[in-house]
C-alpha positions in Angstrom: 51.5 17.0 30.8 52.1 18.0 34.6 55.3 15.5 34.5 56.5 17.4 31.5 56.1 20.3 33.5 57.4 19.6 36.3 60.5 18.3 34.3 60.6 21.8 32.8 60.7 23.8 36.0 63.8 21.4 37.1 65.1 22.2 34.5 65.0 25.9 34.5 65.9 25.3 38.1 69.1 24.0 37.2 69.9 26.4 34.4 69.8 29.3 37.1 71.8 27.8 39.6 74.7 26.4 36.7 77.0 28.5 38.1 77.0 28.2 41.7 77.6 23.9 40.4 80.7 25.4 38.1 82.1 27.2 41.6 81.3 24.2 42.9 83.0 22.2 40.5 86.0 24.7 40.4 86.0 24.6 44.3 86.6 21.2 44.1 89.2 21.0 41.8 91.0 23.6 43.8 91.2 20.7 46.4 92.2 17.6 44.0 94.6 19.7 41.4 97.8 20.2 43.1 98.6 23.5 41.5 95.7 24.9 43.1 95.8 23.4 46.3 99.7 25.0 46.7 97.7 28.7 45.7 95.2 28.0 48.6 98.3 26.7 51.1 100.2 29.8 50.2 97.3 32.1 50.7 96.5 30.5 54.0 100.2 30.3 55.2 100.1 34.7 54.2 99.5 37.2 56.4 97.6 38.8 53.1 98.5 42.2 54.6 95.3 41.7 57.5 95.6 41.3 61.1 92.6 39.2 61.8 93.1 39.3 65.5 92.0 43.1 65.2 89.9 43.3 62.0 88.1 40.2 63.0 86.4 40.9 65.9 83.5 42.7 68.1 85.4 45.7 68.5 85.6 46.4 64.7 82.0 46.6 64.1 79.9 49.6 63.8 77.2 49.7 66.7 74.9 52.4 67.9 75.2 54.5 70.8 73.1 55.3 73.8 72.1 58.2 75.2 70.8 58.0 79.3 68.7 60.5 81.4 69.7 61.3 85.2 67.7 58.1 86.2 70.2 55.7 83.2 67.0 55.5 81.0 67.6 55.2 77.5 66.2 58.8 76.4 67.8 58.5 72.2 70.4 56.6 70.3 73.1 57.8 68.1 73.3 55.7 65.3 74.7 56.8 61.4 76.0 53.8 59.7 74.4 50.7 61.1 71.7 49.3 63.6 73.6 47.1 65.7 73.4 46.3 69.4 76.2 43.5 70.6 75.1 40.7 72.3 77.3 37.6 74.1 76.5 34.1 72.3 74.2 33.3 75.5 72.1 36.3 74.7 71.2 34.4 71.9 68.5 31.8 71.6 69.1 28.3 70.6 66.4 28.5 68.1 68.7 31.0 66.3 71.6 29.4 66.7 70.4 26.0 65.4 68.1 27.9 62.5 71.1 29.8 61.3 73.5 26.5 61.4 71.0 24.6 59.4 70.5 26.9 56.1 73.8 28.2 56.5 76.4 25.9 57.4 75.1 22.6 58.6 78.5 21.0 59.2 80.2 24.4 61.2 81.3 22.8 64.2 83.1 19.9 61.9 85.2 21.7 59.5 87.9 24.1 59.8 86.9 26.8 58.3 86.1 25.7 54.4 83.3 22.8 53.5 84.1 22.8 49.5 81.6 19.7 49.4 79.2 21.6 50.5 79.1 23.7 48.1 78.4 21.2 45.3 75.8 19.2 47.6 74.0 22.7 48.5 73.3 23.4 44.9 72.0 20.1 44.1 69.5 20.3 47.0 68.6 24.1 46.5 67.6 23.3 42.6 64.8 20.4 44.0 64.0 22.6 46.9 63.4 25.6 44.3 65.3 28.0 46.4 68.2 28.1 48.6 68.2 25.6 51.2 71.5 25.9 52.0 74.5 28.3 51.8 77.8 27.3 50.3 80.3 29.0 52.3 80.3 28.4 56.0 79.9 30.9 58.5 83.1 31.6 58.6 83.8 32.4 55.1 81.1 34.9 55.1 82.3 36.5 58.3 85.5 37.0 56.3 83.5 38.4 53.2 81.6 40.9 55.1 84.6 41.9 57.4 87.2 42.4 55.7 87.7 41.2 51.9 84.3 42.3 50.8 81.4 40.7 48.2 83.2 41.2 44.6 83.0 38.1 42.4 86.5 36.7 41.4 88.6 34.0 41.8 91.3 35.5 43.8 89.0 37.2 46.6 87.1 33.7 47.2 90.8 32.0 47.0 91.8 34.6 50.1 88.5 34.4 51.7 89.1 30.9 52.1 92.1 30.8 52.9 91.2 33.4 56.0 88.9 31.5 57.1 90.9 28.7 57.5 93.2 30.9 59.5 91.0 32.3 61.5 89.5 28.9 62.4 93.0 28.6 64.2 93.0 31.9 65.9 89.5 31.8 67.2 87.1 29.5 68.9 84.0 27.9 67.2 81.4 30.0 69.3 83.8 33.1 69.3 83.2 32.8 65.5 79.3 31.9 65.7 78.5 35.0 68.2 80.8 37.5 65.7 79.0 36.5 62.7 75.0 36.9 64.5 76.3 40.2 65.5 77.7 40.8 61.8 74.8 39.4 59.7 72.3 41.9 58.2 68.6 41.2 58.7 67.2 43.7 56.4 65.5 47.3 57.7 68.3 48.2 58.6 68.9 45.7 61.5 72.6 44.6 61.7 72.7 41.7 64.0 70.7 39.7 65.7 69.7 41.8 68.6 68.6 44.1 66.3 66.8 42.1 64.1 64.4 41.1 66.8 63.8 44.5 67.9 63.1 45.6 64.3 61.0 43.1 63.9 59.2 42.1 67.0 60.5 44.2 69.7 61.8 41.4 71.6 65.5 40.2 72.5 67.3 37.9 70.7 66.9 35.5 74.1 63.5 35.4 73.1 63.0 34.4 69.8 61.6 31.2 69.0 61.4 28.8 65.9 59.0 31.1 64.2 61.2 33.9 64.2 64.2 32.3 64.5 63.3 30.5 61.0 62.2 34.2 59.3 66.0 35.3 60.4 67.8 32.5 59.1 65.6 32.9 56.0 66.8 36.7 55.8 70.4 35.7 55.3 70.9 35.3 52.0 69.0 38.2 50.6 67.5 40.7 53.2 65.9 42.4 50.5 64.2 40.0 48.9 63.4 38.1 51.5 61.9 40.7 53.8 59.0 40.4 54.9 57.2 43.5 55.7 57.8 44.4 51.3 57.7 41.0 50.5 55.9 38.5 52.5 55.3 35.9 49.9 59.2 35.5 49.1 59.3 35.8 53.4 56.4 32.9 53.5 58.1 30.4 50.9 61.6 31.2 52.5 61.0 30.5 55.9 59.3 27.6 55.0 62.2 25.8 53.6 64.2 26.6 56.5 61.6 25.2 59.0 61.6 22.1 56.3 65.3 22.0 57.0 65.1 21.9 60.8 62.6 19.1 60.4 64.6 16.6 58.3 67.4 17.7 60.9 65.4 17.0 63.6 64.6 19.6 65.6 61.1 19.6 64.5 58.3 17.9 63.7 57.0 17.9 60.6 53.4 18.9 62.2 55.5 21.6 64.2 57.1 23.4 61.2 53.8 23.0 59.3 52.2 25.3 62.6 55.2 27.5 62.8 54.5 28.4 58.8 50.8 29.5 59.8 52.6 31.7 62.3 52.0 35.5 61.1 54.9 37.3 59.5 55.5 41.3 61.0 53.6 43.7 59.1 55.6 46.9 60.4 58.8 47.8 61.8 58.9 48.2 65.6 60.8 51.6 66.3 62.9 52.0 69.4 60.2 53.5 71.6 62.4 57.1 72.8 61.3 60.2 73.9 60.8 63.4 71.4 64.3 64.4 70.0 64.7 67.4 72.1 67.0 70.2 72.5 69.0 68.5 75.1 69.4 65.7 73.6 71.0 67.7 70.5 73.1 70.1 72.9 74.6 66.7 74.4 75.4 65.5 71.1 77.0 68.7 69.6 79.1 69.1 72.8 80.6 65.8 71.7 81.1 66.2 68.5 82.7 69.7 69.0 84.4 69.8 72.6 87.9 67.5 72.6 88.0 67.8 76.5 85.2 64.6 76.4 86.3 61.9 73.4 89.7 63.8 72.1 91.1 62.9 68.8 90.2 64.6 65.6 86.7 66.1 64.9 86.3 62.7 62.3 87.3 60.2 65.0 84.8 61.6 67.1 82.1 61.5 65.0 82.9 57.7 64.2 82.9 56.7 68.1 79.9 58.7 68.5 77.7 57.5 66.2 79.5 54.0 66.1 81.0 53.5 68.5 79.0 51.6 71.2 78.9 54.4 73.7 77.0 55.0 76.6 76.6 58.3 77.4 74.8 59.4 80.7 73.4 62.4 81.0 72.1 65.1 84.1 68.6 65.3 81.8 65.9 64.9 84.6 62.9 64.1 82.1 60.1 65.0 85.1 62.0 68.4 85.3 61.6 68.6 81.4 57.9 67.5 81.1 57.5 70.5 83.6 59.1 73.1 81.8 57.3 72.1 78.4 54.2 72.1 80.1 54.5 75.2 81.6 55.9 77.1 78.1 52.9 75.9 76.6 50.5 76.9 79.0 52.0 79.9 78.9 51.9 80.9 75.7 49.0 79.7 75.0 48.0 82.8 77.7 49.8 85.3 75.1 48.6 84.0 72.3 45.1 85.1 73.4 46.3 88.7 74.5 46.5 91.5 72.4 50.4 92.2 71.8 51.0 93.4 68.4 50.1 90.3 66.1 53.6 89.4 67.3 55.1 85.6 67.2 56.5 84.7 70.4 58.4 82.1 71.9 60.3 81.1 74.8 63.5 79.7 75.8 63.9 78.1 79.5 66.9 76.4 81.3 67.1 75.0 84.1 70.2 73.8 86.4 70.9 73.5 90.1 73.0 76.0 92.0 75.3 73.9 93.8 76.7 71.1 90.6 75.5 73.2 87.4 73.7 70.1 86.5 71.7 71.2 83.6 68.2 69.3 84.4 65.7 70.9 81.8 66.2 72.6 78.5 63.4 74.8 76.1 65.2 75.8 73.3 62.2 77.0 71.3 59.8 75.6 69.2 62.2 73.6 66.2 61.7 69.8 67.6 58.5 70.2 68.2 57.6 71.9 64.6 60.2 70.1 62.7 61.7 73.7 62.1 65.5 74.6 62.2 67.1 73.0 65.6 68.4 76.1 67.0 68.7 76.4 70.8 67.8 79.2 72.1 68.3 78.8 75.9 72.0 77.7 75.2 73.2 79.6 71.3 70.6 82.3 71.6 72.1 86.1 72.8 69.1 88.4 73.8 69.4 91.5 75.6 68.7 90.6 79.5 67.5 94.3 80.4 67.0 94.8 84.2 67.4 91.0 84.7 71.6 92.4 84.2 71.0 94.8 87.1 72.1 92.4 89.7 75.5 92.3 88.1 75.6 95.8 88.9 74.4 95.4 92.8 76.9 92.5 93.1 79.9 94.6 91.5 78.8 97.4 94.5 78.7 94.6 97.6 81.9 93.0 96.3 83.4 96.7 96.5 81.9 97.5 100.5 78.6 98.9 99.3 75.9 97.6 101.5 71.8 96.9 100.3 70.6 100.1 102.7 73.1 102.9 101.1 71.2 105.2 98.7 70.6 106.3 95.6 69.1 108.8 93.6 66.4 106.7 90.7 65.3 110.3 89.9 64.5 110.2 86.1 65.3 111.2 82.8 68.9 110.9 84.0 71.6 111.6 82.1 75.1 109.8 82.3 78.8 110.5 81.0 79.4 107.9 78.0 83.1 108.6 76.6 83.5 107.3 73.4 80.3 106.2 72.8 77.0 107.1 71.1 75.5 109.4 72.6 77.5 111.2 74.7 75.9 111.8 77.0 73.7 108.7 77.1 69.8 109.6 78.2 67.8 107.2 79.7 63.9 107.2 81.6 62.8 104.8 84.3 60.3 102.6 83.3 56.7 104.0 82.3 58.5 107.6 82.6 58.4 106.9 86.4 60.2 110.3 88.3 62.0 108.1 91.0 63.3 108.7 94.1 65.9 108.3 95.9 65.8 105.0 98.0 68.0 101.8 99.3 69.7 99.6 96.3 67.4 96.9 97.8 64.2 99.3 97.1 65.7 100.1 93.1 66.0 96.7 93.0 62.1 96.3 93.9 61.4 99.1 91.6 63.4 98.0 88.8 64.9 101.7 88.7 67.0 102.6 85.5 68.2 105.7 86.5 69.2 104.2 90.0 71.4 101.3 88.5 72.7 103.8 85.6 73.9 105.7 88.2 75.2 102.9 90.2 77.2 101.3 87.1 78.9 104.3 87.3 79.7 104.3 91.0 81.2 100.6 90.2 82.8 101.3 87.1 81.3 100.0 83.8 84.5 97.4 83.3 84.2 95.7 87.1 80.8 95.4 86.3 81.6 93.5 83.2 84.3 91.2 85.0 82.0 90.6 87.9 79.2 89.2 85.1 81.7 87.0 83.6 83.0 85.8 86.7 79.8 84.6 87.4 79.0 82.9 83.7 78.0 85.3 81.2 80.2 83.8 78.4 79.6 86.4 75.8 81.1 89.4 75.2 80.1 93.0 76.7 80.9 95.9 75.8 81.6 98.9 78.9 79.4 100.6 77.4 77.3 103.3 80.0 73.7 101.0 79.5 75.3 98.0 79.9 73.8 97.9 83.2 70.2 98.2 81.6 70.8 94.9 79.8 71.9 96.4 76.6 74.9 93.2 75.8 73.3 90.2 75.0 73.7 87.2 76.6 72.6 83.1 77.1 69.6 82.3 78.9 71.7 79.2 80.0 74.4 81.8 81.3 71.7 84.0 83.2 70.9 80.8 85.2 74.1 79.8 86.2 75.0 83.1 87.3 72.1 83.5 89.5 72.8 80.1 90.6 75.7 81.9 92.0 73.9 83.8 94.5 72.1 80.7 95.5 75.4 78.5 96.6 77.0 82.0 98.1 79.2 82.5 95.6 80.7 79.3 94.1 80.2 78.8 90.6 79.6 75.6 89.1 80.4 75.4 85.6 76.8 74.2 83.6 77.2 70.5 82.2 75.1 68.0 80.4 77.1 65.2 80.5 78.1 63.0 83.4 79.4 59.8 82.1 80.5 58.4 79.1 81.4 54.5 78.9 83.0 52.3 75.9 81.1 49.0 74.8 84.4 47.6 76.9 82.8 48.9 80.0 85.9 51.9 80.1 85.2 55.5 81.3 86.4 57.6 79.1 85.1 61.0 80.5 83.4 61.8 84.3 82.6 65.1 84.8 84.1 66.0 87.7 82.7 68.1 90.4 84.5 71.5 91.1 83.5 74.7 92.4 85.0 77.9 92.1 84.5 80.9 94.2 83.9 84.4 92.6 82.0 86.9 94.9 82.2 87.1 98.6 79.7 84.6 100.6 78.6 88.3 102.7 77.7 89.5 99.3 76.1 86.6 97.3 74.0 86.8 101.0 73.1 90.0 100.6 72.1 89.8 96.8 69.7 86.9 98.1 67.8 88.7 100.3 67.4 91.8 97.7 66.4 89.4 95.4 63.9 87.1 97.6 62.5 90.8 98.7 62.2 91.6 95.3 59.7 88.0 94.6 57.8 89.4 97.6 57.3 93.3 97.6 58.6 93.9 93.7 58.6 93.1 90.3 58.5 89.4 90.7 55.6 88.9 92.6 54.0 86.5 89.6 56.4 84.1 89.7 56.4 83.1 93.9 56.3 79.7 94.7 53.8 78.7 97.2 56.2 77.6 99.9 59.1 77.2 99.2 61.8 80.9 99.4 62.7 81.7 96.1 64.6 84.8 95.1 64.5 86.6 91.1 64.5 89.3 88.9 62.6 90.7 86.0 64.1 91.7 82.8 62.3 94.3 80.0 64.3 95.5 77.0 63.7 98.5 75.4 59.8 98.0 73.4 59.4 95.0 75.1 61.3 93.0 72.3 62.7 90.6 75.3 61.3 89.8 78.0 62.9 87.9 81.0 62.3 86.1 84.4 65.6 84.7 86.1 65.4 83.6 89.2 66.2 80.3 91.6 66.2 78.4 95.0 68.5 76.2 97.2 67.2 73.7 94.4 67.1 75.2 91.1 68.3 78.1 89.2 65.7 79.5 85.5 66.1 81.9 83.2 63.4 82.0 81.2 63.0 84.2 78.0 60.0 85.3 76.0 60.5 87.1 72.5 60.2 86.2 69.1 62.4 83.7 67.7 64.1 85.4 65.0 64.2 89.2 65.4 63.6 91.7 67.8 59.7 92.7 67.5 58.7 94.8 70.1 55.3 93.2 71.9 52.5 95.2 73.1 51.4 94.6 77.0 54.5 92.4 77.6 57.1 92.5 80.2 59.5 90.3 82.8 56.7 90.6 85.2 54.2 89.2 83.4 54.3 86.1 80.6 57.7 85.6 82.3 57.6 85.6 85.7 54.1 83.7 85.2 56.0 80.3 83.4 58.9 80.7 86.0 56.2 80.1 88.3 54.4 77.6 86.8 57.5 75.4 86.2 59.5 76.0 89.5 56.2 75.0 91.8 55.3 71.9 89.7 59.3 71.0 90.3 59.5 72.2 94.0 56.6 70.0 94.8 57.6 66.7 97.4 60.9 68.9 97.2 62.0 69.6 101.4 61.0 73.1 101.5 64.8 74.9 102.5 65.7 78.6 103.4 68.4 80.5 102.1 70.7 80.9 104.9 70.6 84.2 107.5 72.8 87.1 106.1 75.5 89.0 108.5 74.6 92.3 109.1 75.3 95.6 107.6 78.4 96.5 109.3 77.9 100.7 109.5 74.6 102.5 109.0 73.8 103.6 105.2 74.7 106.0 103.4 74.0 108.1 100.4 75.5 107.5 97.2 76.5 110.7 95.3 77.8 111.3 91.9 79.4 114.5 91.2 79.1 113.8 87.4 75.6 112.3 87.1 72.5 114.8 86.7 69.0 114.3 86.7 67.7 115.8 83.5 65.5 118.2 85.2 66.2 117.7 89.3 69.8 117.7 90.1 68.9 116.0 93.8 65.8 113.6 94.3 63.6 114.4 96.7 62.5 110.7 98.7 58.4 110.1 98.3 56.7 110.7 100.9 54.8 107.5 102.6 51.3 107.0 103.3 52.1 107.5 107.2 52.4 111.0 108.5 53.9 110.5 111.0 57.2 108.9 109.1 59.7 111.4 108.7 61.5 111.3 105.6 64.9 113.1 104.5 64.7 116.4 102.2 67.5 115.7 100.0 68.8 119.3 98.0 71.7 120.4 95.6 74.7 122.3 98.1 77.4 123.9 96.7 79.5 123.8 99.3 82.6 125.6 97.4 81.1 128.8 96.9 81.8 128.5 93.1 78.0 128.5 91.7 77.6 125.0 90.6 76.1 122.4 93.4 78.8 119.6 93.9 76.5 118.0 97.0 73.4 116.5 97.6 72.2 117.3 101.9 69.6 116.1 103.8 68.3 119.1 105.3 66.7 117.3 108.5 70.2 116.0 109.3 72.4 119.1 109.0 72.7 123.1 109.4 74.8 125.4 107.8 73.0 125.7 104.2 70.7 128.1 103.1 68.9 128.9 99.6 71.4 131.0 97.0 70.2 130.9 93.8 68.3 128.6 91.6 70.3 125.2 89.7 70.9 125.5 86.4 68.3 122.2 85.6 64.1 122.9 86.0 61.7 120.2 86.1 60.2 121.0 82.1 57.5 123.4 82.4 57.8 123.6 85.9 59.8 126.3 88.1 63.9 126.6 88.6 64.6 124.2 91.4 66.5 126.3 94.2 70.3 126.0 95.0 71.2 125.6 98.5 75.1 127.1 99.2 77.1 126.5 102.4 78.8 123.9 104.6 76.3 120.8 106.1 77.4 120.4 110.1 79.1 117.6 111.0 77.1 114.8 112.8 78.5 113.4 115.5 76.2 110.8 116.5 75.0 107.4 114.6 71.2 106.7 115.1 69.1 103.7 114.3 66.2 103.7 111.5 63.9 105.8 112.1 65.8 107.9 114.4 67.3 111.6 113.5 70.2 113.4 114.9 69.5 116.8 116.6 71.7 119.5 117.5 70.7 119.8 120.9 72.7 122.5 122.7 73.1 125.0 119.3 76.6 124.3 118.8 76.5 123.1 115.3 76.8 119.2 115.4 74.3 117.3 116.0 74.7 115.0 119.4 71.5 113.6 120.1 68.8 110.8 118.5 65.4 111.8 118.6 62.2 109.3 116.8 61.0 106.0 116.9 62.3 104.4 120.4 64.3 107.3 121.7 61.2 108.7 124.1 61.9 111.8 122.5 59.6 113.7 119.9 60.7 114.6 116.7 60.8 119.2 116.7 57.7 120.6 115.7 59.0 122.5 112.9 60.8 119.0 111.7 57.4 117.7 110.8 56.5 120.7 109.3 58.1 120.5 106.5 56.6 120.8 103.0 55.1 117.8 101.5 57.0 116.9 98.1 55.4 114.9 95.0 54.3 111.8 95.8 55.0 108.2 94.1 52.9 105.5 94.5 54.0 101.4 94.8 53.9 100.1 91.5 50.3 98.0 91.1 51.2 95.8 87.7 55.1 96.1 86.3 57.4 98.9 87.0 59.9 97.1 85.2 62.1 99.2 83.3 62.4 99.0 80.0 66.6 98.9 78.2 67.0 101.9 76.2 69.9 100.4 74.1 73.1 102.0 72.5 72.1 103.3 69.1 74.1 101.9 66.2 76.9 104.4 65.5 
């Protein structure tokens, strides 16, 4: 009974595999009939309309990409079609080689490039073995097939895949052959070639596979789905043993050595390429390639074929310490406003980071899609938020750039009310921050205030449009309007934009265009792209200098006293949009330049108990001290000074809704004598067109009462004359006095002089006082109203 049955299952056997012994039979006759055999010369003898040279070869195949951090660590790999990483023949072990010769083509270094015999002994062998033992076309007719004439069943493709292969056994060497086709050969899971097939599988190279493995992979070959075995480990089991039965009767093995190789576990799971979280750099990098010509050219398809095909190696400024930083300190952050009380409002927040002097862009937070598998949209580089004050610097750089100095004066008395021709209002109305009155005070103190009215008023001393060219000069790269709150914040902009601009400031005016991408290199080893460095100057070195020191003052006695950095200088500015919808902390060093937005994702939501000052200015912190840490702690670089003493900037145009002239606080020290700014109409035609310090000039007296009151308070008087010339400069601190009653004043009396201010000087009457701000006197953008 069992011989019947075993004479039954040969007989099945060969049943199946009848017509691989026809194509066997046919092959052969293709040899002996001499009709045929002329077919197969002709088709050899025939370019068949295919350059093998080209088609055949490394460069043809599809291979994935990689993607490198600052420090050339693999951080991700681009890869659409197929898993494939090329390696050279003695990358390969010779366990591979010799498996893969001995199931597939046993006789591949005799023949030149067709073994028909083969064909008829390897189906006699595979229907005792009870599978396939061995393959009937040789390596180098199945290099052909998958290459270039494809796996349909017909007479006339096997006629011009052999016929190929015998041609390219003249073109190409023997090994040239055996290395294209263990790069070509798919493994199953989606591993195309050998390399990748041992990373799949066991995470190892293809230099270190042994007989074990190198037995499952040969087994693989002629079904990878069947034969798989993480889905199919019995078929895997029975295949692998044949082939290790092969490589004993050949004689690289012991039969006691294949029989302990067969007890050697198959995988059980796929081993994934072990790369950081997809991030928001990573993506940035990959759409700047797939959009931008300047870095691959050719058409938006060929691009897309060498990226995710293409064998690239694209190196990258990513600096994944830097990153790690700023993720850590976004979380911790907002983990702090997610316990505060703000509204039952979603927030997020957006962070990038660059240095000032290559626009390196070292740390992206685009939000929270990666992380929560929601939409992948960036908000620190395709985000536009309103900056609010954060923009004000644009302003104070417009007024250096145009001879303005950081001690001239303004008036930050508020509500204020400004010209706005052709836009909505007219005129457009705006309070300082928590309804503050303001004073009148250096740009360098509005700065430290975060005054509205002061930097309305100054926009309009600069002109609206400078203002706007000075911002894009230094990389705001969307579009603003010259509209009169522009310099509130009211355009929107990039947070990756506010960082480079800052970063400005920092190198002392050269910009450095941001970049992601330093290097990209073919799997020939050719550069196709290097970023090159180039700076470009846009403001004055005097004036970025200046706008440093304002700005480091302002992390020290201002708004952005959260976000100071233990030791090393650092110099920034707070940003508050109208309700608190945005909320903004830009700042940087001689190392780094961060911007660093809070706000919710997808609409503007105002949020209770939230401004630059605080969430903000509290992650800027966190991030830049973790990074500055083991940094060399560097200054920023001594400013020239002011070249004439300062002066007060008046607007003839530009009321305070309420007090037409400020009247400066008076400080906690007595014995500091402040100016007493009033309204002087000094043309005698009943409307004030001057604001005097009355401590520093004769010749005005009271006349009337202003047309604007304080509300519910009393008429503020009108002063009417001509102010006396002064003909002396004195020092801070220091007054001029008319000393011999002539009507200019020719002397400096005050601090360091030996000489006593006048009696009556000190007398005068105390005004309203303003004290320092204690949490955030950030100011808050009161936006153009949709028309």
């Amino acid at each position: 009974m069992k011989d019947f049955l075993r004479w039954l299952s040969h007989l099945f056997r060969l049943a199946v595999l009848m017509p691989m012994l026809a194509l066997a039979l046919a092959a052969t006759l293709f040899v002996v009939w001499p009709p045929t055999a002329d077919v197969l010369r002709s088709w050899e003898s025939t370019p068949v309309e295919v350059n093998l040279t080209e088609d055949v070869s490394l460069d043809e195949l599809a291979i994935r990409s990689y993607v490198y951090d600052a420090n050339r660590q693999i951080i991700d790999v681009f890869s659409y079609v197929e898993n494939r990483v090329l390696v050279d023949l003695d990358d390969i072990s010779e366990e591979v080689k010799h498996s893969v010769i001995a199931i597939e083509d046993e006789n591949f270094y005799l023949h030149t490039g067709v073994d028909l015999s083969a064909v008829f002994r390897a189906g006699l062998e595979n229907v005792g073995a009870g599978g396939i033992t061995q393959g009937g076309s040789t390596i180098t007719q199945q290099l052909i097939k998958n290459l270039v004439v494809g796996n349909k069943v017909e007479a006339e493709r096997k006629l011009q895949e052999m016929a190929m292969a015998k041609r390219l056994e003249q073109e190409m060497e023997k090994d040239d052959i055996l290395n294209l086709y263990l790069n070509t050969v798919y493994f199953g899971q989606g591993a195309y070639g050998v390399q990748a097939a041992a990373e799949v599988y066991w995470g190892l190279d293809a230099a270190d596979l042994g007989w074990g493995e190198a037995a499952l992979l040969a087994a693989l070959i002629s079904n990878p789905s069947s034969n798989e075995p993480i889905n199919n480990p019995l078929r895997a089991l029975r295949q692998r043993r044949i082939v290790l039965n092969r490589l004993a009767e050949l004689g690289y093995l012991t039969e006691e050595q294949a029989d302990a190789y067969h007890l050697q576990p198959l995988p059980k799971e796929v081993n994934e390429i072990e790369l950081p979280p997809k991030s928001y750099f990573v993506e940035e990098v990959k759409q700047q390639l797939l959009d931008d010509p300047r870095y691959l050219g050719g058409s938006a398809e060929d691009r897309f074929n060498l990226i995710f095909n293409g064998g690239l190696s694209i190196y990258t400024t990513f600096d994944p310490v830097a990153q790690q930083q700023a993720e850590a300190a976004v979380v911790a952050t907002l983990a702090e406003y997610n316990e505060g009380e703000h509204g039952g409002v979603e927030a997020t927040m957006a962070l990038a980071a660059l240095e000032p002097d290559t626009g390196a862009v070292r740390a992206v937070v685009g939000g929270p899609g990666f992380a929560q598998d929601e939409e992948e949209f960036n908000l620190a580089t395709q985000g536009s938020r309103q900056p609010g004050s954060a923009f004000k610097t644009f302003v104070m750089m417009t007024l250096f750039e145009q001879g303005y100095q950081p001690s001239d004066r303004i008036s930050g008395r508020g509500p204020c009310q400004i010209p706005n021709p052709g836009g909505v209002p007219d005129p457009y109305v705006a309070n300082n921050f928590a309804s503050s009155p303001g004073q009148v005070d250096t740009i360098t103190d509005q700065i430290r205030v975060s005054s509205n009215c002061a930097f309305l008023r100054l926009g309009r001393v600069a002109g609206i449009q400078p203002v706007v060219e000075t911002a894009s000069k230094m990389g705001i790269t969307t579009e603003l309007e010259p509209v009169a709150s522009l310099p509130l914040g009211s355009e929107e902009v990039h947070p990756i934009d506010m960082a480079s601009a800052y970063g400005v400031i920092g190198t002392g005016g050269i910009r450095y265009e941001p970049y992601f991408i330093e290097q990209i290199v073919d799997r020939e080893g050719n550069v196709l792209y290097r970023h090159e460095l180039s700076g470009q100057r846009v403001v004055s070195e005097r004036s970025a200098c200046w706008a440093s020191d304002v700005l480091e003052n302002n992390m020290v006695n201002g708004t952005g006293r959260r976000a100071q950095l233990p030791q090393q200088v650092a110099a920034g500015k707070t940003g508050t949009t109208e309700e608190s919808a945005d909320a903004w902390f830009v700042g940087f060093t001689p190392h780094l330049a961060t911007a660093v937005w809070l706000g919710n994702p997808n609409e503007r939501i105002p949020m209770r108990k939230v401004t630059g000052s605080s969430y903000p200015a509290a992650a800027w912190g966190r991030f830049m001290t973790s990074y500055h840490e083991g940094l060399e702690v560097v200054d920023f670089p001594g400013c020239p000074r002011e070249p004439r003493i300062s002066e007060l900037i008046e607007l003839e145009d530009v009321f305070t809704v309420g007090v037409p002239c400020a009247t400066p606080l008076l400080p906690e020290d007595p014995s500091v004598v402040v100016p007493i700014i009033v309204p002087v109409d000094t043309d005698g035609d009943g409307t004030h067109d001057a604001c005097v310090d009355l401590l520093l000039t004769e010749g005005v007296e009271p006349c009337g009462f202003s047309e604007f009151a304080v509300e519910g308070g009393d008429p503020i008087p009108l002063y009417c004359g001509t102010p006396s010339p002064i003909a002396v400069e004195c020092l801070e601190g220091q007054f001029p006095l008319d000393s011999n009653d002539d009507g200019v004043a020719d002397t400096c009396v005050g601090e360091g002089t030996g000489t006593d201010l006048p009696a009556d000087v000190g007398d005068e009457p105390e005004t309203d006082v303003e004290s320092e701000p204690v949490d955030d006197p950030d100011p808050g953008t009161v936006s153009e109203p949709e028309a």
